[in-house]
N, C-alpha and C positions, 0 to 999 in steps of 0.2 A: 504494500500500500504506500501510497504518496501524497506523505503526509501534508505537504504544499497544498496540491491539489482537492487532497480532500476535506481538507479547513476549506478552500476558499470555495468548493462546490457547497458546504454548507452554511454559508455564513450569511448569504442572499434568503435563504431560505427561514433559517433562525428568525433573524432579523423582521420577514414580515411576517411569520408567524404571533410573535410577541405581539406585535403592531396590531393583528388581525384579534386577537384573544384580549390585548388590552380594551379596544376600540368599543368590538362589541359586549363587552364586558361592564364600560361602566357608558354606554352611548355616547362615545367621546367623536367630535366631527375627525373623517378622512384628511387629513393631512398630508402632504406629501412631508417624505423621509425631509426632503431637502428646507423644508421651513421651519418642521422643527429643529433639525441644526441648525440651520441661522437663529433661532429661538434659542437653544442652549447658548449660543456665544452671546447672545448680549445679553441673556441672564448671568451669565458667569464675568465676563470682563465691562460689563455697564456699557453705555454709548460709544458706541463706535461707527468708523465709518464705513463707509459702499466699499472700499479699495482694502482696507483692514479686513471686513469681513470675505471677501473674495480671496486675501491671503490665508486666512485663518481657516477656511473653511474648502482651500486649494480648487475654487472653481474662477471661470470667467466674469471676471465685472459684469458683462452683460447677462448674466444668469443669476446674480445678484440684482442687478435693477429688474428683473422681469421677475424675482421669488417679491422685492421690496413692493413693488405695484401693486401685486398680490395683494402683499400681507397687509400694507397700508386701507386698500380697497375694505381689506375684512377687518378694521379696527386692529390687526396683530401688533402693528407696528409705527410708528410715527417718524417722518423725516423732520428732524428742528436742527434750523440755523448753530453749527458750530462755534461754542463759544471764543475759541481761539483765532477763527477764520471763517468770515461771514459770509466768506465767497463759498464755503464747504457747509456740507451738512453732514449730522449723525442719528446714525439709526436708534431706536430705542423701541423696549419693548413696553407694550399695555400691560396694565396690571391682570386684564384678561386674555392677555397671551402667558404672563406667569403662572396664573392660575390653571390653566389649561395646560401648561409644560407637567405642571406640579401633579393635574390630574394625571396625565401621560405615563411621568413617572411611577404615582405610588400604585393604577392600576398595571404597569408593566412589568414592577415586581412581584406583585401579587399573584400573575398569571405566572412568574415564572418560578415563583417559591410553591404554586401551586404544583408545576406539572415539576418541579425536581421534586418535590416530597413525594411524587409517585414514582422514580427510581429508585434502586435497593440500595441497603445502605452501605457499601461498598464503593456504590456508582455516585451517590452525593458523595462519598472523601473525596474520592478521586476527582470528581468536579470540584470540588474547595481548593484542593493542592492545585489542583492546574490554574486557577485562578491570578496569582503573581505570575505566572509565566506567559499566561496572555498578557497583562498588565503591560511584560516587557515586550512583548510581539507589537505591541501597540507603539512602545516609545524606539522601537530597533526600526517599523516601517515610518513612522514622523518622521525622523533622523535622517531616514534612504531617501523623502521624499521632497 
């Protein structure tokens, strides 16, 4: 087996499952993956801007003003005049885009402490332990990328 390969064939998969068991779980709206990570960064680093989050979130400026449009359209998000520079703006999140992150979160754990507590208890250690080592998978691919 290949071990590359078959993390990353399952990691698409994981990923919208949670999303899919979160969602319908507590009636939380469809989101696209890509809004709630721009949600996570400016809940995490405060105000930022179009060009920071394009970095931070390693997509195209243009795929950031087309997620921002969005999110502005749906209350997610607000563009206000850069304190520093008036010619710039920064994005910031609604306190009903936190609240909805926050839903996001506690029903995505919920769904997912639910379906580990139906593995054996062998299968929960060994998901614990591998746990720091994806940690580090995560900061070895940042690093590469």
């Amino acid at each position: 087996m290949d071990t590359a390969s078959e993390l990353s064939r399952l990691l698409g998969p994981l990923r919208r499952a949670v999303m899919r068991a979160s969602r319908s779980a507590a009636g939380l709206p469809d989101l696209p993956e890509a809004q709630i990570e721009l949600l996570r960064a400016l809940a995490a680093e405060g105000p930022l801007s179009p060009r920071t989050v394009a970095q931070r979130l390693r997509i195209a400026p243009s795929t950031v003003s087309n997620l921002v449009k969005t999110m502005v359209a749906a209350g997610l998000v607000s563009r206000d005049p850069d304190p520093g520079d008036l010619r710039a703006v920064v994005l910031t999140p609604s306190a009903a885009a936190l609240d909805l992150l926050d839903r996001y979160d506690r029903t995505s754990s919920a769904a997912l402490a639910h379906a580990i507590d139906q593995l054996p208890a062998g299968e929960r250690d060994t998901l614990a332990a591998s746990l720091p080592i994806l940690a580090e998978l995560v900061t070895a691919l940042e690093q590469s990328g």
